[in-house]
Structure formats: structure tokens, C-alpha cells
DRENPA-3360 file (N, C-alpha, C; in nm, 2 decimals, always signed):
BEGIN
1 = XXXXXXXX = -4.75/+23.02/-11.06/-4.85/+22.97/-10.97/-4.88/+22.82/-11.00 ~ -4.89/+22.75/-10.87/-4.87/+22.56/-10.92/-5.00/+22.56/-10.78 ~ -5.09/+22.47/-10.86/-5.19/+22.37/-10.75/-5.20/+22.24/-10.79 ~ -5.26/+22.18/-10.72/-5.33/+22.06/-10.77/-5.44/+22.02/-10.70 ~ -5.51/+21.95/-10.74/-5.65/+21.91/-10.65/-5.64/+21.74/-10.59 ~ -5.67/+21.71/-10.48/-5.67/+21.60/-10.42/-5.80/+21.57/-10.36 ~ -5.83/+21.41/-10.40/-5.92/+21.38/-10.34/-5.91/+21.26/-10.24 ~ -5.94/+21.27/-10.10/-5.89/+21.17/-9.98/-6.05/+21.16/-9.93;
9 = XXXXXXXX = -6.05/+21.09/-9.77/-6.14/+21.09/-9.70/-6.21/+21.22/-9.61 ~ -6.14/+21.30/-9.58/-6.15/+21.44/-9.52/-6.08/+21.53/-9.60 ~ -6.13/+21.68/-9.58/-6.09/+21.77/-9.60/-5.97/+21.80/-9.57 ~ -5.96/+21.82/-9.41/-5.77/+21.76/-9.37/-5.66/+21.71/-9.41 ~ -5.71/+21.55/-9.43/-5.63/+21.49/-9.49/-5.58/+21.53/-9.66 ~ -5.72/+21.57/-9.71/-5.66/+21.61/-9.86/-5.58/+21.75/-9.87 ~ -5.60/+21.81/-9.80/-5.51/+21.94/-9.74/-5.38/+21.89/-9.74 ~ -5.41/+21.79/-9.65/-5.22/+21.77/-9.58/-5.15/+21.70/-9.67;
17 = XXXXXXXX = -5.22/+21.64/-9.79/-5.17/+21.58/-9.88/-5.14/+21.68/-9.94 ~ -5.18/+21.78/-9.98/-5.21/+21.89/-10.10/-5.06/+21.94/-10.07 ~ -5.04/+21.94/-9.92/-4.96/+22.06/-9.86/-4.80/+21.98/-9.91 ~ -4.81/+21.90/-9.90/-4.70/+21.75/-9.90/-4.64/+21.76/-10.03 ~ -4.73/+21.78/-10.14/-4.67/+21.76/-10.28/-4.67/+21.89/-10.30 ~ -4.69/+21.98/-10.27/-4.68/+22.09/-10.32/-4.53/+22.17/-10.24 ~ -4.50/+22.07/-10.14/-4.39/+22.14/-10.08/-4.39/+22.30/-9.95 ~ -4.54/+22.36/-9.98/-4.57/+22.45/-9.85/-4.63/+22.42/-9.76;
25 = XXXXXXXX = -4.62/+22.51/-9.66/-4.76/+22.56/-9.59/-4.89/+22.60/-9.55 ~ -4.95/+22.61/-9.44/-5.08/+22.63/-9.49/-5.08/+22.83/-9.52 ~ -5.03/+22.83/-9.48/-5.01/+23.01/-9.48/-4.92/+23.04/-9.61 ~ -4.86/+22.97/-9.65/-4.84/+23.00/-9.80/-4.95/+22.93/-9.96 ~ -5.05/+22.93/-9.89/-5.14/+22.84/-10.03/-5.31/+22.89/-9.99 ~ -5.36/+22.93/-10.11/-5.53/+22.93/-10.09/-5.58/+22.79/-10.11 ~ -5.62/+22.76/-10.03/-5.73/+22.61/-10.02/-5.91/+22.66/-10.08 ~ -5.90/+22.58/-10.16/-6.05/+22.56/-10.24/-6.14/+22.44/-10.18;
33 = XXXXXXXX = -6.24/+22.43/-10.13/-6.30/+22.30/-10.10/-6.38/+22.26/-10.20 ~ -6.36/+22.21/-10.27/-6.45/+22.14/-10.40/-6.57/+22.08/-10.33 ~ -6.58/+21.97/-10.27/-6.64/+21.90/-10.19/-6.59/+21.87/-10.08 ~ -6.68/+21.87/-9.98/-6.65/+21.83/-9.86/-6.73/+21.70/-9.77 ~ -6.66/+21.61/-9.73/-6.72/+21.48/-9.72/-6.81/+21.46/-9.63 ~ -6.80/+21.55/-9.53/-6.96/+21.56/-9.47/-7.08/+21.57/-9.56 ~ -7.07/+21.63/-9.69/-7.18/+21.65/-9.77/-7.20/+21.52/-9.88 ~ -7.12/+21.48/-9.91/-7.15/+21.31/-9.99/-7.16/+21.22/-9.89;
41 = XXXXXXXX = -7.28/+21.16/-10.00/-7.29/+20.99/-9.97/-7.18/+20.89/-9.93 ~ -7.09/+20.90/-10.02/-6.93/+20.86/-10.00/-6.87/+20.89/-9.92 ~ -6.88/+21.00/-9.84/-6.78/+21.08/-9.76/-6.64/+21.09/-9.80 ~ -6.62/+21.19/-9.92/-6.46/+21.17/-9.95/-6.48/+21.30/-9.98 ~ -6.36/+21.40/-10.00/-6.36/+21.56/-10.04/-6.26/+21.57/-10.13 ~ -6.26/+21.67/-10.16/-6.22/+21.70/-10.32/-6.14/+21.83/-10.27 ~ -6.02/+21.87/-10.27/-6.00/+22.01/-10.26/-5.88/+22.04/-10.36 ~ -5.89/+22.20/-10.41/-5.75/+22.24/-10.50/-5.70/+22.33/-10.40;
49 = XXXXXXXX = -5.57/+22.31/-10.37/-5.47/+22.35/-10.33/-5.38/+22.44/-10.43 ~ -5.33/+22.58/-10.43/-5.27/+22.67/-10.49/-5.18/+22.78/-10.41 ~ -5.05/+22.73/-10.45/-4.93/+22.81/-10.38/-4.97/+22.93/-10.46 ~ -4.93/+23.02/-10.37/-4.95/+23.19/-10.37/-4.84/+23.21/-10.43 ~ -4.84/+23.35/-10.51/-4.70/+23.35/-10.59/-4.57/+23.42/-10.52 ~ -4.45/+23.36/-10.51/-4.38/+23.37/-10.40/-4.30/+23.28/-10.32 ~ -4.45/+23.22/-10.27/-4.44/+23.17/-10.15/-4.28/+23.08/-10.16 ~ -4.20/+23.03/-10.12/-4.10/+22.95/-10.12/-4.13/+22.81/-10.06;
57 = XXXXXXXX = -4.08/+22.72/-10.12/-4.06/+22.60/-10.14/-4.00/+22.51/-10.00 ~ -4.02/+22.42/-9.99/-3.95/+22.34/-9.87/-3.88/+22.24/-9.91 ~ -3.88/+22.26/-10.06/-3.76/+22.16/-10.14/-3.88/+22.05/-10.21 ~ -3.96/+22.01/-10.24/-4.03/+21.97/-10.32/-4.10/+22.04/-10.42 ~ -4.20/+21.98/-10.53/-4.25/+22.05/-10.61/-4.19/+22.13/-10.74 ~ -4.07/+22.10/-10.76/-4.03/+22.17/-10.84/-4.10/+22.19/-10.96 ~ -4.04/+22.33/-11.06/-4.15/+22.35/-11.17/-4.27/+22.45/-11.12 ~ -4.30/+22.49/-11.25/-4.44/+22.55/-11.21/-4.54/+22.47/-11.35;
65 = XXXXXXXX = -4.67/+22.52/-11.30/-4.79/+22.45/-11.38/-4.90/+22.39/-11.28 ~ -4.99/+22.39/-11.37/-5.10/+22.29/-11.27/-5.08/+22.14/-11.30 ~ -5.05/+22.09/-11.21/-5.04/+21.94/-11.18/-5.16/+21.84/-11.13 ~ -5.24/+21.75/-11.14/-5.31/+21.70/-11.06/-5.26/+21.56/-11.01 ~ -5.18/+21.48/-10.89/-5.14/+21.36/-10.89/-5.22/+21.29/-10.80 ~ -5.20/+21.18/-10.83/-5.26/+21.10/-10.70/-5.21/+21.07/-10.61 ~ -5.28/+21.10/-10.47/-5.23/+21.09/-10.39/-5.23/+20.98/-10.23 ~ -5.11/+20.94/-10.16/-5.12/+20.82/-10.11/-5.21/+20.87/-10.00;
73 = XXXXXXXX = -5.31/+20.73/-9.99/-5.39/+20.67/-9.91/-5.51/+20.75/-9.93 ~ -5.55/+20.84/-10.03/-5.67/+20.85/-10.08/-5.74/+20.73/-10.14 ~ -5.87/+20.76/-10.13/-5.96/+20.62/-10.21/-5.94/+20.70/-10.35 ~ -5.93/+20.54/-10.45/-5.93/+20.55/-10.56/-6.09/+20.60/-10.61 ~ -6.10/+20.66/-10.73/-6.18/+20.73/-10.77/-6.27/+20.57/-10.85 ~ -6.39/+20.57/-10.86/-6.46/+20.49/-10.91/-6.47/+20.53/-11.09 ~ -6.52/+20.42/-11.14/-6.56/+20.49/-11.29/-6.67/+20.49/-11.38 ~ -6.73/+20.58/-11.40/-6.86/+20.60/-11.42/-6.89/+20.52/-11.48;
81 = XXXXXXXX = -6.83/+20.46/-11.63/-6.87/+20.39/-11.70/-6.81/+20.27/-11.72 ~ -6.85/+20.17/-11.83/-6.77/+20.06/-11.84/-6.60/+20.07/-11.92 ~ -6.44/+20.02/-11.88/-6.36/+20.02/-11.92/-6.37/+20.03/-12.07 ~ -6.34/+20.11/-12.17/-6.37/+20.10/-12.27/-6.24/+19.98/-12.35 ~ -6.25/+19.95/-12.48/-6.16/+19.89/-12.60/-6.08/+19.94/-12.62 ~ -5.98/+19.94/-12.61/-5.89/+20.03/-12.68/-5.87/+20.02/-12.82 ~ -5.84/+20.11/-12.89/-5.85/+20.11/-13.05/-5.72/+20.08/-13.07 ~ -5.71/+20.00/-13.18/-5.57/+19.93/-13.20/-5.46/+20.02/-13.22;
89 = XXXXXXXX = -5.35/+20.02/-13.19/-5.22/+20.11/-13.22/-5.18/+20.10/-13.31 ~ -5.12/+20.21/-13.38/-5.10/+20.20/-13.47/-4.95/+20.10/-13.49 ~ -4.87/+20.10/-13.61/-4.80/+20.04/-13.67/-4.65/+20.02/-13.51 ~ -4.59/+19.96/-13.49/-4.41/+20.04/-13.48/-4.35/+20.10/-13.50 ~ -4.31/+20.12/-13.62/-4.26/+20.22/-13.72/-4.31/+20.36/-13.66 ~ -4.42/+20.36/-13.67/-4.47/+20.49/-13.69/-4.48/+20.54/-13.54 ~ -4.50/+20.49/-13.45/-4.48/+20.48/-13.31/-4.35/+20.59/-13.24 ~ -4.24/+20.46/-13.32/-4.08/+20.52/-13.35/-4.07/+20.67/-13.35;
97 = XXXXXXXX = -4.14/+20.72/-13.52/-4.11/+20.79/-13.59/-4.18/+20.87/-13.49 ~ -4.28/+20.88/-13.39/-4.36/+20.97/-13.34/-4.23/+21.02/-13.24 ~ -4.20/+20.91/-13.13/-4.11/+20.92/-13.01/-3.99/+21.00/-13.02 ~ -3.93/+20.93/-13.18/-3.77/+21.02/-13.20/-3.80/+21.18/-13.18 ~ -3.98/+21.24/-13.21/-3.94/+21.34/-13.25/-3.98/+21.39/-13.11 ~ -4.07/+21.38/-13.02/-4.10/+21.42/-12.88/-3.98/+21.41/-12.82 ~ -3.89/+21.31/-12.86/-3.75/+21.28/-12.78/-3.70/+21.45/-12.80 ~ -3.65/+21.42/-12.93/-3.55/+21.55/-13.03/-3.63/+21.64/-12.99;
105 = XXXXXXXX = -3.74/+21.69/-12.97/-3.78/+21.82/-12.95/-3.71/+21.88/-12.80 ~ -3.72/+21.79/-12.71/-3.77/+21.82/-12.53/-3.60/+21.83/-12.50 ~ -3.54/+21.73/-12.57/-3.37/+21.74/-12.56/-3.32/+21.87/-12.57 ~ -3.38/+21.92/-12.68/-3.33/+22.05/-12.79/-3.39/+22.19/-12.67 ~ -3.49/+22.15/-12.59/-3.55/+22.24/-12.51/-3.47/+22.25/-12.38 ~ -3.36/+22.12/-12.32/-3.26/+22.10/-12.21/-3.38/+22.02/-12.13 ~ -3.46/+21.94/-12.19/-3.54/+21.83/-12.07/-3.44/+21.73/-12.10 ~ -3.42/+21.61/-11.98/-3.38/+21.49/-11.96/-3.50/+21.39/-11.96;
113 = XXXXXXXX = -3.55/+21.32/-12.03/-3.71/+21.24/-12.03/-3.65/+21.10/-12.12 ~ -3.82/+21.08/-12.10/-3.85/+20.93/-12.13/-3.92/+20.94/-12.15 ~ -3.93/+20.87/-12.36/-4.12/+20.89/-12.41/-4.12/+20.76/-12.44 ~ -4.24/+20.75/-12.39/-4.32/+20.61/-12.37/-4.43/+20.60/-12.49 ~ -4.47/+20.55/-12.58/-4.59/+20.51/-12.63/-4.68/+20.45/-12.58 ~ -4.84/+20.45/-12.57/-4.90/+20.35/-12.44/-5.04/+20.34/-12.52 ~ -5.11/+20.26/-12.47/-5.21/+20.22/-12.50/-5.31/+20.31/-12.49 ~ -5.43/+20.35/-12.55/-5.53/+20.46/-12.49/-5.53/+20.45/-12.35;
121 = XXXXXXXX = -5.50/+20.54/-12.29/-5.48/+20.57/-12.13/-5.62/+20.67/-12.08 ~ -5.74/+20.69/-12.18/-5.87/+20.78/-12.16/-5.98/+20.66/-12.15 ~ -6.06/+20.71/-12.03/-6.22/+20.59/-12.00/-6.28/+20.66/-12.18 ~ -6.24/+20.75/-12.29/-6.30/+20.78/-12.35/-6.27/+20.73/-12.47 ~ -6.36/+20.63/-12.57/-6.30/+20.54/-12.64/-6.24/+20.64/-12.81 ~ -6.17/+20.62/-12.88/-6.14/+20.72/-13.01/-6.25/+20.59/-13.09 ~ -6.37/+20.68/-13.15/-6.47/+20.62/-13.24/-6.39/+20.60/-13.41 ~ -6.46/+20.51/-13.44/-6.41/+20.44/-13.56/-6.38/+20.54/-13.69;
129 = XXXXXXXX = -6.41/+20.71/-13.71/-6.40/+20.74/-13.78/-6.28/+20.90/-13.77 ~ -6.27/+20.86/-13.62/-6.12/+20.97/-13.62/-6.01/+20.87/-13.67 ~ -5.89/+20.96/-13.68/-5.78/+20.93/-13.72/-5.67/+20.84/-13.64 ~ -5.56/+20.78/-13.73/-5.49/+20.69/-13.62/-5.44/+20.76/-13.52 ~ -5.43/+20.74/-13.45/-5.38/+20.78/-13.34/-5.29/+20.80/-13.22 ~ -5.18/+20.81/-13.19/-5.01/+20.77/-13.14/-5.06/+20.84/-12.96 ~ -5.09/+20.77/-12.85/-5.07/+20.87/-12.70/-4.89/+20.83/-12.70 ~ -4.85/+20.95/-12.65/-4.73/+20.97/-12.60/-4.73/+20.98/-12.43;
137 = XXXXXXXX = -4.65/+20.94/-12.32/-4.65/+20.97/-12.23/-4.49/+20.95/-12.17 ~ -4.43/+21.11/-12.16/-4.30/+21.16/-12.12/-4.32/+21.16/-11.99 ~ -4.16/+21.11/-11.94/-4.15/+21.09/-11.79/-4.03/+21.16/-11.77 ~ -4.01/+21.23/-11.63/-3.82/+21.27/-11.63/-3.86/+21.41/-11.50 ~ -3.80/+21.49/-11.47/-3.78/+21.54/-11.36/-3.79/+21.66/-11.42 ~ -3.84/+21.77/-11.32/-3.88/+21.89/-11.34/-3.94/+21.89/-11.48 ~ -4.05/+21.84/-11.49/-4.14/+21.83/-11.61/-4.26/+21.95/-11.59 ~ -4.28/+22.01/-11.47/-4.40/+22.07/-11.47/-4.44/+22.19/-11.57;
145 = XXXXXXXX = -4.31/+22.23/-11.57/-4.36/+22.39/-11.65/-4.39/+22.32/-11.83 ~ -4.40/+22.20/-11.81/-4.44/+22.17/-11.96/-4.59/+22.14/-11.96 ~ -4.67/+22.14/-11.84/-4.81/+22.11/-11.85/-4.84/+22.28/-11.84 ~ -4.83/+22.32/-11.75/-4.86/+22.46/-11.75/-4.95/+22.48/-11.65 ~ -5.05/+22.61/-11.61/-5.17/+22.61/-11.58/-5.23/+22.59/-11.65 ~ -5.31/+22.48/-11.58/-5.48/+22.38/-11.66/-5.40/+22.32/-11.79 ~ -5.29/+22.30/-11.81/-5.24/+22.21/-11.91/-5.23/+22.30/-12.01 ~ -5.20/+22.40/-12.04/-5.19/+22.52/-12.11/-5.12/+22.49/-12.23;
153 = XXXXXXXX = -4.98/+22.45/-12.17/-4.81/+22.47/-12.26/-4.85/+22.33/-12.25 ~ -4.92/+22.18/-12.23/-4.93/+22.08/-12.28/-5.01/+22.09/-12.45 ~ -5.09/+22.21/-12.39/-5.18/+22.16/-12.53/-5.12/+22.29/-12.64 ~ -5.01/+22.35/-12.63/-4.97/+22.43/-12.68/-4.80/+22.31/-12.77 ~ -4.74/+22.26/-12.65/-4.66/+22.16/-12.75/-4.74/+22.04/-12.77 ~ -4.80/+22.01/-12.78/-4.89/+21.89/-12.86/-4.92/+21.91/-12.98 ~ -4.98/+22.02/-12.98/-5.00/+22.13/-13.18/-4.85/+22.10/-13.19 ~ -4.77/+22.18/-13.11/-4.61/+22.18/-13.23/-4.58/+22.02/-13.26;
161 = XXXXXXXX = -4.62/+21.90/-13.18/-4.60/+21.77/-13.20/-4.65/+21.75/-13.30 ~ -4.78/+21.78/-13.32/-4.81/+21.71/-13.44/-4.79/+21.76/-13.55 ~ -4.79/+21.90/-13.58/-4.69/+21.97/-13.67/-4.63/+21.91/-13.72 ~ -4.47/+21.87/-13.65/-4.42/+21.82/-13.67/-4.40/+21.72/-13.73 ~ -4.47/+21.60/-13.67/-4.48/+21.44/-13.69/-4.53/+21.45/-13.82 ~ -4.67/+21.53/-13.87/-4.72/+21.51/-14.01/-4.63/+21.59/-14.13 ~ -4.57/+21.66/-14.10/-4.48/+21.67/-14.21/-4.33/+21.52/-14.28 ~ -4.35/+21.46/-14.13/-4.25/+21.31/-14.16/-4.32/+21.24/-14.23;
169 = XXXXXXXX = -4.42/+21.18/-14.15/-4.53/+21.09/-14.21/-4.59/+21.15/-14.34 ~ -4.64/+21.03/-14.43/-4.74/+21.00/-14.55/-4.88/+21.01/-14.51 ~ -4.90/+20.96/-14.40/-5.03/+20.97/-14.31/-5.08/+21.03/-14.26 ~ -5.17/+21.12/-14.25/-5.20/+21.18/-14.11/-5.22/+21.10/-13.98 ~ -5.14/+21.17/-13.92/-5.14/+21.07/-13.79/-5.19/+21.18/-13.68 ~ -5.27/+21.14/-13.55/-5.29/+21.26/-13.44/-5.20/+21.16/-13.33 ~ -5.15/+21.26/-13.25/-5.07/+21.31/-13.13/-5.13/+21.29/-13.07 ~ -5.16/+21.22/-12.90/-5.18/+21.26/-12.80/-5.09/+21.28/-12.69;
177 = XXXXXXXX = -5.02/+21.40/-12.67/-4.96/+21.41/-12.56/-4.97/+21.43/-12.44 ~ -4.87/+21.35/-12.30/-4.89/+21.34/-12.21/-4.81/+21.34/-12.12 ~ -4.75/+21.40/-12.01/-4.65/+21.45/-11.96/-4.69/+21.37/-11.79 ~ -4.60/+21.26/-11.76/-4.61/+21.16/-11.66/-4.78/+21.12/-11.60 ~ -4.91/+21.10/-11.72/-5.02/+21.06/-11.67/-5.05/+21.21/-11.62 ~ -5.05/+21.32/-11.67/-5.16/+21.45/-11.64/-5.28/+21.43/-11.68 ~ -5.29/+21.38/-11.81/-5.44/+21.38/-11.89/-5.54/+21.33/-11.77 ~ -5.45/+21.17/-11.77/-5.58/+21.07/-11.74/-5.55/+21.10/-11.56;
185 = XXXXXXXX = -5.45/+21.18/-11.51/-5.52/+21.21/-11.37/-5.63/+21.28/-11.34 ~ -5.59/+21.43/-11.40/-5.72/+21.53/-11.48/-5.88/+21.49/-11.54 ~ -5.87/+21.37/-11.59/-5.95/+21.36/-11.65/-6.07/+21.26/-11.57 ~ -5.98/+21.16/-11.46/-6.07/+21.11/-11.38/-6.11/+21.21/-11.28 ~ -6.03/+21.29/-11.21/-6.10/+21.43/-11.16/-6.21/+21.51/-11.22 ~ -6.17/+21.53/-11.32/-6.30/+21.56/-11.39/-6.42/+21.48/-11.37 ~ -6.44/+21.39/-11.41/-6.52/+21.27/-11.41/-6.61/+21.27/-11.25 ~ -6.52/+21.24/-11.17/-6.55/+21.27/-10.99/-6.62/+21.42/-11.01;
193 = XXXXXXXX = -6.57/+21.46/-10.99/-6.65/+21.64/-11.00/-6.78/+21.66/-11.06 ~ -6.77/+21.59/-11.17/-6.90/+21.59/-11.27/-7.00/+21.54/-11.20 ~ -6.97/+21.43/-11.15/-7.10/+21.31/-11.08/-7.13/+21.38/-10.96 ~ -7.03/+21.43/-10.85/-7.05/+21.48/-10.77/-7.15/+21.59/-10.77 ~ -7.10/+21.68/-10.85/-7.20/+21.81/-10.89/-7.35/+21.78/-10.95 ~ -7.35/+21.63/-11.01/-7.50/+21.57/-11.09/-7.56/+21.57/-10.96 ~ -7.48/+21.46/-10.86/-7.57/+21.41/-10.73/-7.63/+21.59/-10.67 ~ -7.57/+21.68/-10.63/-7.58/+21.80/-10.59/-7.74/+21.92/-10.67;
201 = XXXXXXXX = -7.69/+21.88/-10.81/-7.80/+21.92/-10.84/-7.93/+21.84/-10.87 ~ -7.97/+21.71/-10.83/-8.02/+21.64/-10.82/-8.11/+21.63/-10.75 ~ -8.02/+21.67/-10.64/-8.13/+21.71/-10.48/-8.14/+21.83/-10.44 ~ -8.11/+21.91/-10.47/-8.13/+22.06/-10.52/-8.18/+22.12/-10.63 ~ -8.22/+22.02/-10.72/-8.30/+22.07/-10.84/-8.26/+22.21/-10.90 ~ -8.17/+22.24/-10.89/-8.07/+22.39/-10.96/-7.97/+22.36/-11.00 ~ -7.95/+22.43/-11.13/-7.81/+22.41/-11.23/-7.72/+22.46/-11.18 ~ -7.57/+22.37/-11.20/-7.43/+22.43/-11.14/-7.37/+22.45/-11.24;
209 = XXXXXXXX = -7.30/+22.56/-11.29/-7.21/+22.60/-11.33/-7.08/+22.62/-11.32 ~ -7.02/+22.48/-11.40/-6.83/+22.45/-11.34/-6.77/+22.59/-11.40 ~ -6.62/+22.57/-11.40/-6.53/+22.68/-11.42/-6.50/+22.66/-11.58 ~ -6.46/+22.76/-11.63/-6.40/+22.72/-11.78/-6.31/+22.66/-11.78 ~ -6.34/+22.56/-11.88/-6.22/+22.45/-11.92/-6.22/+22.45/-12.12 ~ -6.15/+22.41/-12.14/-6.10/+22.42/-12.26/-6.23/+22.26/-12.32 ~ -6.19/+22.26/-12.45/-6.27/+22.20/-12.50/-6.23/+22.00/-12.49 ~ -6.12/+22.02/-12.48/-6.13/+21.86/-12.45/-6.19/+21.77/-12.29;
217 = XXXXXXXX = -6.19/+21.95/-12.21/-6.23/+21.87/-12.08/-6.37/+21.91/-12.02 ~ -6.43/+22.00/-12.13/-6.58/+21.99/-12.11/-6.65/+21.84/-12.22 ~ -6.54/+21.80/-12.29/-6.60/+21.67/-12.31/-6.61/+21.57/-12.25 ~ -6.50/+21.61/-12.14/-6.46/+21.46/-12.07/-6.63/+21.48/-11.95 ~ -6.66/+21.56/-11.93/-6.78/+21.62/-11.86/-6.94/+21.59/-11.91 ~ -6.93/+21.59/-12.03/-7.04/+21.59/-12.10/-7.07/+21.41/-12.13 ~ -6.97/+21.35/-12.14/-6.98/+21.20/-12.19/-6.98/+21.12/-12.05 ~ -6.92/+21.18/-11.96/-6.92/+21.11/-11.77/-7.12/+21.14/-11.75;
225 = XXXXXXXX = -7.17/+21.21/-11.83/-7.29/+21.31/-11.78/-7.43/+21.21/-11.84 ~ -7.37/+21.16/-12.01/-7.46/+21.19/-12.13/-7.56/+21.05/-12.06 ~ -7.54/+21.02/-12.00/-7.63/+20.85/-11.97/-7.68/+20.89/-11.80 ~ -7.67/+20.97/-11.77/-7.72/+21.03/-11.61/-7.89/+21.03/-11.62 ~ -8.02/+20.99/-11.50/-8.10/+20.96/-11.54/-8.19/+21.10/-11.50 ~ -8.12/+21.16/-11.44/-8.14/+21.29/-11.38/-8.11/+21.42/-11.41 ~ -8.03/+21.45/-11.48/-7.94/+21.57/-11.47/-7.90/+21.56/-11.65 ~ -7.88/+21.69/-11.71/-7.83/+21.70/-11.83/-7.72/+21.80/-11.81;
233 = XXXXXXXX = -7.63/+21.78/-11.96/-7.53/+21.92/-11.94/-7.57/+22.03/-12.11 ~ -7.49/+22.14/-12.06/-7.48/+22.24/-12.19/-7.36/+22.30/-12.20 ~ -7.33/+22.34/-12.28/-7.21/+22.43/-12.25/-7.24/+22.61/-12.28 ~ -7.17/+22.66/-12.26/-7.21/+22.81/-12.29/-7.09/+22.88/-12.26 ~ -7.08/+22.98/-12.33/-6.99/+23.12/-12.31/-6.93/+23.08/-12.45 ~ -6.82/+23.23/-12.46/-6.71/+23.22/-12.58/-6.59/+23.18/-12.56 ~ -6.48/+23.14/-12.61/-6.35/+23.13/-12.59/-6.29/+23.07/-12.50 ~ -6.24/+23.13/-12.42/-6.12/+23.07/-12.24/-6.26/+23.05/-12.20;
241 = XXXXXXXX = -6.38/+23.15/-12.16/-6.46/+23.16/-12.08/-6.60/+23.07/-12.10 ~ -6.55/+22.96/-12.21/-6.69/+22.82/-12.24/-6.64/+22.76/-12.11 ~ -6.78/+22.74/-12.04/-6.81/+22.65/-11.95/-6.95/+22.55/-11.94 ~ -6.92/+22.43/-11.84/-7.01/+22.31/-11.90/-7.14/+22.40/-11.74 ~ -7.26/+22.36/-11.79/-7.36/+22.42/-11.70/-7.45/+22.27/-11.69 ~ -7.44/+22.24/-11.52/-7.54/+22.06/-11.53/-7.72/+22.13/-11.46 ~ -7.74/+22.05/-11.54/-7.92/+22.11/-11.53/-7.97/+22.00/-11.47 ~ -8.07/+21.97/-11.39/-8.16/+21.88/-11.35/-8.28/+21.87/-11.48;
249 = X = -8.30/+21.72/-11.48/-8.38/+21.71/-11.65/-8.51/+21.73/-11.55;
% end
């Protein structure tokens, strides 16, 4: 099963986009309306798009996984906060030593790619007392089934990456992996959803409760949130099923 979520001017147009990169139909896919632009200030809608399992292809989309891309002639997403600093990169060498092995792994798996090392690519800055830090970002064709649903098998080979890497290195060094800009698409979606759902409970004065997300993307939630003059977050539940809940303060 593969969706992704798009955000444009209308509900329509994010559909028709949705329908476009996904390669179906409307009769082969469940449409979700996240937001719908008659209801914001902005007028812009948010929808996830998800091929039914089955459904056949019109020759795009290859791969399965959840994807989120950007898509043409949507408005760009705003950003809550100010561009952060990026924390210095680490060494070359060690950069190297990270790439050869994300190369040698994905080869050894029959991917054809290109890993990139890149600057913090997160609005979320790495604070002065975590560890150095390497983002990786792999590009190449039929890459999807390596993100997975909700990024699944990304955050499942990212553990085997760094496995790896720290048994080379003297260092501890952390991984962040990233498969053609998923994180930081995801993660400004995130971001949009969060505010969106603040503005929503704001003037509705009732808490919404998002979907479960794993623990790196109820952070990306909580820090879009933590400076809101209105609204607070919490998290709650166990396991798969922790989810972030926004309260009106």
C-alpha cells in the first residue's frame, strides 16, 4: 500500500496531484481530507491520498511505501519558526567513511543510488550535547520500498547504518538517514498539520488528537507547538499507538 499527502490550493487540485504521482485513479485510491481550504484562513488543503491494494499502475509510482513529495504548483509550506544554524559537519574523512558504507550496503541489496552527505536538512537544530552527527541523503530510482509505510524500513535501515558505521569508527558517530528528502518533506507536513490543527483547536477550544507516529515525528510536533500562545501538546498511549494530543491552554 503507497500514499502520500499533498498540500495545494483546493481539495481538487491536491487530489489531482495526489492522483498524478501516485500513477491511479480516483476509483482506485481512498482520499483522506486532512484540511480543506474552505476551512483555513489560508485557503490551502492538505489531503492523503492511498492506492488500495491491487489497484494497478498507469506506469508511474513505482515501489511501495509511504512517500510524501512536493508537489508542482502547490504553495510552498511556511515555517513556523526561525531557519535554524546548522551544527558544523563533521570531519571528510568521516563523512567518506559513512557514504562508502550506505553505498556497499544498498549495492549489496541490487539498489543503483547516489549518497549524498548534506548539511542539517531539519527546521530542528541537533543541541550542543548530542553526538556528531553525519545526514545522509540517497537518490536513484525505485527507492520507495526503502522508506516503507510512515518511513518504517527507513528507520529500520538507519539502526543497521549505524551499526555498522560505529563498529568502523573510533567515535561514536549518529546516522541520519534519508532517502531522496523524505524526512524533511514529512517533516514540514508535519509542521503544517500541527499549526493547522493549533488554529482548529483554538477556536474550538477542544483537544485534537493526531494519529500515531513514532517518536521522532511526535517531536517534530511538539517543538512546531512548544512557543504557540494558545494551545499546548502531550503525548499519550504505549508503543506503535503513542500519539501527540493539542489541548487549548
Amino acid at each position: 500500500m503507497r500514499s502520500v499527502e499533498i498540500q495545494a490550493r483546493s481539495v481538487e487540485e491536491a487530489v489531482r496531484l495526489a492522483l498524478e504521482q501516485l500513477g491511479r485513479t480516483r476509483d482506485q485510491v481512498h482520499i483522506e481530507i486532512l484540511m480543506d481550504s474552505s476551512d483555513e484562513e489560508d485557503g490551502e488543503a492538505l489531503v492523503r491520498v492511498t492506492a488500495k491494494d491491487g489497484a494497478p499502475s498507469r506506469g508511474r509510482g513505482k515501489g511501495s511505501g509511504t512517500t510524501t513529495r512536493p508537489s508542482v504548483g502547490a504553495r510552498p509550506m511556511s515555517r513556523p519558526f526561525p531557519e535554524p544554524a546548522n551544527a558544523p559537519r563533521v570531519d571528510a574523512e568521516t563523512e567518506q567513511v559513512v557514504k562508502s558504507i550506505v553505498h556497499e550496503l544498498l549495492t549489496a541489496m541490487g539498489f543503483q543510488c547516489t549518497v549524498l552527505a548534506v548539511d542539517n536538512p531539519s527546521l530542528i537544530p541537533i543541541g550542543p550535547d548530542e553526538p556528531p552527527t553525519v545526514f545522509i541523503d540517497v537518490h536513484g530510482r525505485d527507492l520507495g520500498m526503502l522508506i516503507g509505510r510512515r518511513g518504517e524500513n527507513l528507520a529500520q535501515l538507519q539502526y543497521l547504518v549505524n551499526v555498522l558505521v560505529n563498529k568502523r569508527l573510533d567515535t561514536w558517530t549518529r546516522v541520519i538517514l534519508d532517502i531522496e528528502g523524505y524526512r524533511s518533506r514529512r517533516e514540514e507536513s508535519l509542521i503544517n498539520l500541527a499549526r493547522r490543527v493549533a488554529r482548529q483547536v483554538a477556536r474550538n477550544k477542544r483537544p485534537i488528537s493526531l494519529e500515531p507516529m513514532p517518536a521522532n515525528e511526535r517531536r517534530v510536533v511538539h517543538v512546531a507547538l512548544r512557543d504557540d500562545p494558545v494551545v499546548t501538546t502531550s503525548s499519550s498511549g504505549e508503543g506503535a499507538l503513542r500519539r501527540v494530543t493539542v489541548y487549548p491552554k
